[in-house]
N, C-alpha and C positions, 0 to 999 in steps of 0.2 A: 606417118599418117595415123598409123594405128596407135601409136604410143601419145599420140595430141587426143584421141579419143577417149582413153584409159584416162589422161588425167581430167577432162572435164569430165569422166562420170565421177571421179574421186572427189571431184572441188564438189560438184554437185549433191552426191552423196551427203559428203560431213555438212554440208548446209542444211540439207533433208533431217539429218540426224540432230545438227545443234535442234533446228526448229522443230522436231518431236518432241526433244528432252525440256525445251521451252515450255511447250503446250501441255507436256506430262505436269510437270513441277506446279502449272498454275491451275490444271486440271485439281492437283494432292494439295493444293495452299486452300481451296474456293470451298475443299471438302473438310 
């Protein structure tokens, strides 16, 4: 139970973080 939780925060997480490093990169391309 605890270790199925652990991984959706992780899948979660690296999605979280692709889609910052998205919205950084096109925040630094507009600038």
């Amino acid at each position: 139970m605890e270790r199925q939780i652990l991984g959706e925060f992780a899948e979660v997480r690296t999605l979280f973080l692709s889609f910052v490093a998205g919205f950084m990169r096109t925040a630094m391309g507009s600038v």
